[in-house]
Steps between C-alpha positions, in 0.01 A plus 500: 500500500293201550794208392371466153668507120351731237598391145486744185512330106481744288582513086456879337213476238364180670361572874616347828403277760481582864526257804535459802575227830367598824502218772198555770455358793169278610299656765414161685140645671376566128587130448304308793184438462244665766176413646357891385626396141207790414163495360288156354521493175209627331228271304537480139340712287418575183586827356406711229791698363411815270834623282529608133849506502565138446838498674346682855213208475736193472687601786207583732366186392811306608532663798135428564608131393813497770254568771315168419170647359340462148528844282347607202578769275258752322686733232252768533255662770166365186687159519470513872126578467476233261709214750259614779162504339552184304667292840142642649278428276662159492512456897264779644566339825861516592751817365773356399749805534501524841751768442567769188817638432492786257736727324315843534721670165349301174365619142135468409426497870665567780569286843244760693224482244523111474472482912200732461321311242632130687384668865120561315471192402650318801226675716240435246547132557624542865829396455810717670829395360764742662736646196822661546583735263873583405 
C-alpha cells in the first residue's frame, strides 16, 4: 500500500527473517534550520544516578553522558548515602550532585527511603539537590 517490498526467508526447524523496503519522503521544513531552533541548552551538570540493576544504571548513565553532563552511578540507596556524605565531608562547600536520579524499587532499601534519609541530611547541611525518582 505504501510502494514497498516485504521479503519472507524462512527454513522449518530453523526460524525466519523478516524485512522490509519502504522509501519516505523528506519533509524539507524539518530540514532547515530556524531561528526558534528551541530552548538553550542547559549547563552541565553532574548527576548522581541511583540503580541496582546494573543494566538500568549504565543506560541512564549514558544517556546522562549524551546530554553532555558528568554522571555517576551508586548501586544502592546506602551507597548513595555513602557518595554524598563522603563528597561533603570532603567539600562541605559546594554539592556536587546538583541533581539525583533514583530508582525508587531496590533491595535493602528502597528509592523512597534513600530520598528520605538523603532529603535529612541535605537540610541538615542546607543543601537542596532536586531528585527525581523513577
Amino acid at each position: 500500500m505504501m510502494g514497498g517490498t516485504i521479503v519472507l526467508d524462512s527454513t522449518e526447524g530453523v526460524g525466519s527473517t523478516f524485512s522490509f523496503v519502504l522509501t519516505l519522503p523528506t519533509v524539507p521544513s524539518a530540514l532547515a534550520p530556524t531561528a526558534a531552533a528551541g530552548p538553550a541548552p542547559l549547563e552541565p551538570q553532574r548527576v548522581l544516578i541511583v540503580d541496582d540493576n546494573p543494566r538500568a544504571g549504565a543506560l541512564m548513565v549514558r544517556m546522562v553522558q549524551a546530554l553532555g553532563w558528568e554522571a555517576e552511578l551508586a548501586e544502592s540507596g546506602p551507597r548513595a548515602l555513602e557518595r554524598i556524605t563522603h563528597q561533603h565531608a570532603q567539600s562541605p562547600q559546594q554539592f556536587v550532585f546538583p541533581l539525583i536520579v533514583m530508582d525508587w524499587q531496590m533491595p535493602q532499601m528502597d528509592g523512597w527511603e534513600a530520598a528520605r534519609q538523603l532529603r535529612q541530611f541535605a537540610a541538615q547541611h542546607q543543601l537542596a539537590p532536586p531528585m527525581v525518582i523513577m
